[in-house]
N, CA, C and O of each residue as an XYZ file, in Angstrom:
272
protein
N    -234.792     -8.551     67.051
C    -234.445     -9.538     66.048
C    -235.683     -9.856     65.217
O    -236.684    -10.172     65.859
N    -235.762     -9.826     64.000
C    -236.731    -10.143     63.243
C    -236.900    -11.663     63.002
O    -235.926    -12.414     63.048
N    -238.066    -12.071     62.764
C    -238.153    -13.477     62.167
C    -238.389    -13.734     60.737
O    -239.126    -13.161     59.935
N    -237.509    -14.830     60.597
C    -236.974    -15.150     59.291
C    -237.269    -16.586     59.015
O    -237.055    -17.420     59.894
N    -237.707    -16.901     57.947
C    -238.461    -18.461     57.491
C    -237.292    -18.727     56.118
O    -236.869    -17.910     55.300
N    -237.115    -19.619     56.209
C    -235.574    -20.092     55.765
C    -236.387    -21.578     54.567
O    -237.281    -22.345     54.923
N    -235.613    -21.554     53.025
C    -235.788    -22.698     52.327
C    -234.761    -23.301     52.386
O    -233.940    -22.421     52.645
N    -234.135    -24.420     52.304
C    -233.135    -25.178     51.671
C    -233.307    -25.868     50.402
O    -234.220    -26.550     49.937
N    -231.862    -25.395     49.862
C    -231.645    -26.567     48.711
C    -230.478    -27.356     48.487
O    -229.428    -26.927     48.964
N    -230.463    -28.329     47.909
C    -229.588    -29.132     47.843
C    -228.408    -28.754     46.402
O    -228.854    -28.518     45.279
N    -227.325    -28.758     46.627
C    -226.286    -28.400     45.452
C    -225.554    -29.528     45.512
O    -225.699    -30.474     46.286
N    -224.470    -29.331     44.345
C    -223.048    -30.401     44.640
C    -222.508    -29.722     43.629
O    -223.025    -29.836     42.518
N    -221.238    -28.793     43.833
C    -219.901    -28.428     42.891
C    -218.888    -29.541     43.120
O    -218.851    -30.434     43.967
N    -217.978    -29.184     41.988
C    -216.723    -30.068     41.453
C    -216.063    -29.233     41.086
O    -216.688    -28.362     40.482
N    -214.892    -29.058     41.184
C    -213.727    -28.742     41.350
C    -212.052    -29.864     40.994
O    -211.616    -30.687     41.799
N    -211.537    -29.608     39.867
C    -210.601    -30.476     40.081
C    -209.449    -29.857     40.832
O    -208.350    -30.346     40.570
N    -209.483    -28.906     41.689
C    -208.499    -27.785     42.588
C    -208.330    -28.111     44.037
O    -207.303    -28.214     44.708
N    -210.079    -28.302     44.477
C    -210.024    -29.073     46.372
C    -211.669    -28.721     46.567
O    -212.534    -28.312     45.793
N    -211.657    -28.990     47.613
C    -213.521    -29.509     48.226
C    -213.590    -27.991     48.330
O    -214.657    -27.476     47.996
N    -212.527    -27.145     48.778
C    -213.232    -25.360     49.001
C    -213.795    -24.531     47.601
O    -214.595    -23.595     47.589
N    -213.019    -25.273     46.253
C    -213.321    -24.270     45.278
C    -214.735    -24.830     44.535
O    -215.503    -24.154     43.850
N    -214.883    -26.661     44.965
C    -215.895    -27.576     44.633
C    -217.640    -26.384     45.279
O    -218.584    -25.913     44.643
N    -217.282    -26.355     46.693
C    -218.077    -25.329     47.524
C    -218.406    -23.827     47.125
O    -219.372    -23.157     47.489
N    -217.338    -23.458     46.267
C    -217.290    -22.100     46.056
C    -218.164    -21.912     44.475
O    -219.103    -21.149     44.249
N    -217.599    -22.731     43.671
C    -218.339    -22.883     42.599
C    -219.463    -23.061     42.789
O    -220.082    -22.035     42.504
N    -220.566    -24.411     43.383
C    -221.628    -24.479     43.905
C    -221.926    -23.066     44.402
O    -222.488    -22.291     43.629
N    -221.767    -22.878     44.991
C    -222.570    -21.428     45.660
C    -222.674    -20.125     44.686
O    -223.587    -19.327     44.900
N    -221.823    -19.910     43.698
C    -221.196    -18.839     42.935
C    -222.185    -19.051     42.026
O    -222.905    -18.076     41.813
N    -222.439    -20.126     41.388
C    -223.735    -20.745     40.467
C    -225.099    -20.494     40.798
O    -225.949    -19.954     40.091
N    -225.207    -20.925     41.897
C    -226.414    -20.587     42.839
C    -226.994    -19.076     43.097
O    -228.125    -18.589     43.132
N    -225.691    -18.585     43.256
C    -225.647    -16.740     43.708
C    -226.650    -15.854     42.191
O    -227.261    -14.791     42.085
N    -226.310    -17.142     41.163
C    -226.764    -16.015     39.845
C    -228.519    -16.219     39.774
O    -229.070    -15.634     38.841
N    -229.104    -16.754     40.407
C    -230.121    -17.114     40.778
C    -230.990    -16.948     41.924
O    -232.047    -16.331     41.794
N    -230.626    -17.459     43.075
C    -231.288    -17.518     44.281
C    -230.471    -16.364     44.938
O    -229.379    -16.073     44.448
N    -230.830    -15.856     45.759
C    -231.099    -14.511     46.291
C    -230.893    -14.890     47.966
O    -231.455    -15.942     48.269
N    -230.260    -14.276     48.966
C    -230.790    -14.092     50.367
C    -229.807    -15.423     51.109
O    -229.711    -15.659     52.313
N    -229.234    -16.063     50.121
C    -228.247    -16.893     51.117
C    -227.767    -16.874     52.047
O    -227.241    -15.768     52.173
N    -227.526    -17.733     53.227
C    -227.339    -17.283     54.413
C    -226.655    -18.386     55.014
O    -226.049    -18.072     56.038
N    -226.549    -19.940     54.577
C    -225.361    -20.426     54.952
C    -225.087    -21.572     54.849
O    -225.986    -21.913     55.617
N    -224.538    -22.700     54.519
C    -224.341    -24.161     54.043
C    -224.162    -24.975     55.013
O    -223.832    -24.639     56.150
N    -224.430    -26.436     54.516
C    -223.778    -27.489     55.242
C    -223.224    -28.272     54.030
O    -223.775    -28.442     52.943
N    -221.909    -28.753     54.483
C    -221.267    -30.181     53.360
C    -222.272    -31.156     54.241
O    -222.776    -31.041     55.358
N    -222.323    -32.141     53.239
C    -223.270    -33.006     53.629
C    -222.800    -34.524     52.438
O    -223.369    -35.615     52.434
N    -221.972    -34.223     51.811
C    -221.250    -35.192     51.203
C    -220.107    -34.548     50.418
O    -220.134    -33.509     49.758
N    -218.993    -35.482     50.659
C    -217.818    -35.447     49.832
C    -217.194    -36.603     49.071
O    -216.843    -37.674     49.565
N    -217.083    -36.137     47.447
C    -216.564    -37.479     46.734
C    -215.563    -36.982     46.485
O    -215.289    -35.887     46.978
N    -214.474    -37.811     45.412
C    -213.611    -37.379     44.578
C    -213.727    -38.625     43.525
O    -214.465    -39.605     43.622
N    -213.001    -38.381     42.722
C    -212.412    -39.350     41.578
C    -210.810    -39.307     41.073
O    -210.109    -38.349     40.748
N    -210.591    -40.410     41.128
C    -209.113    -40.906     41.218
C    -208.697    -41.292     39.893
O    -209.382    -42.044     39.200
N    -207.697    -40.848     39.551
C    -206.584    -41.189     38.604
C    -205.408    -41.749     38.694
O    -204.538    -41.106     39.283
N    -205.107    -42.941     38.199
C    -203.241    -43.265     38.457
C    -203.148    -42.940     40.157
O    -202.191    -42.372     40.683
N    -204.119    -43.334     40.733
C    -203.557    -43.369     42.188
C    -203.997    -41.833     42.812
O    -204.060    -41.815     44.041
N    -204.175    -41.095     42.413
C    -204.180    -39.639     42.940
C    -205.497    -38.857     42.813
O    -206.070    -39.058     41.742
N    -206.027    -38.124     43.545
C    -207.078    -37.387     43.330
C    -207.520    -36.647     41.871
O    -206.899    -36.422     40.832
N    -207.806    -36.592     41.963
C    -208.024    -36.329     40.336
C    -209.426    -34.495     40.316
O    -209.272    -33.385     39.806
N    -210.390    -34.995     40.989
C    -211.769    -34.366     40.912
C    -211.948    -34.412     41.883
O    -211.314    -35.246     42.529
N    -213.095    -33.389     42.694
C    -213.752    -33.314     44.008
C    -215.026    -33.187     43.732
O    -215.224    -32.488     42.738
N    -215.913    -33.580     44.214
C    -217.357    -33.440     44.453
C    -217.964    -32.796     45.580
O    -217.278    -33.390     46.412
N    -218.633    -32.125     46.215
C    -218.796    -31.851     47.091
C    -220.577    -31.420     47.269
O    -220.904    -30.364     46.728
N    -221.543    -32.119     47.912
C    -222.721    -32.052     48.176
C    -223.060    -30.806     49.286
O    -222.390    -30.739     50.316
N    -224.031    -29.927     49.037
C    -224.527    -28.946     50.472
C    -225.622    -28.846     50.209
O    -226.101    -29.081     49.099
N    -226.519    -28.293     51.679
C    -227.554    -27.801     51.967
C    -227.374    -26.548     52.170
O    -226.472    -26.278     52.963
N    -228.019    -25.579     51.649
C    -227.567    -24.056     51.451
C    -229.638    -23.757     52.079
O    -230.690    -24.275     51.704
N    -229.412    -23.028     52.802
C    -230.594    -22.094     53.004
C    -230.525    -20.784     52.844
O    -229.444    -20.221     53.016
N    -231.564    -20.133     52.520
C    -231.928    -19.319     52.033
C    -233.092    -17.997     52.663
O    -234.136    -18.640     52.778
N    -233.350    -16.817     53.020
C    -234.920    -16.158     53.189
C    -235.516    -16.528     52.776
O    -235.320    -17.607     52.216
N    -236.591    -15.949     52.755
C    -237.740    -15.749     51.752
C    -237.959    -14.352     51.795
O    -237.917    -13.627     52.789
N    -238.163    -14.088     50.789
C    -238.924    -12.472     51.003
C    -240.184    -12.380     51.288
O    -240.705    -11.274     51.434
């Protein structure tokens, strides 16, 4: 097994669809940039409400990363 030294960063996607596509976007954004991803934590979830109903999702992660 090799050793591997890991960064984190902090994201937050939105999604007005659900917290998975909020997550997916975040990361998909990230992907065009940072390199070597390797795996998330949610670490906060919002939404915003309309007329009673969900409306928007927010969704906060910690994504780490290699280093080369």
């Amino acid at each position: 097994m090799s050793h591997h030294t890991y960064k984190l960063i902090e994201l937050t996607g939105s999604s007005p669809e659900g917290m998975q596509q909020a997550i997916e976007n975040a990361i998909a954004k990230a992907s065009e940039t940072v390199h070597n991803m390797r795996w998330f934590e949610v670490t906060e979830t919002r939404g915003h409400l309309e007329q009673g109903k969900v409306a928007h999702w927010q969704v906060s992660l910690k994504v780490g990363f290699t280093l080369d």
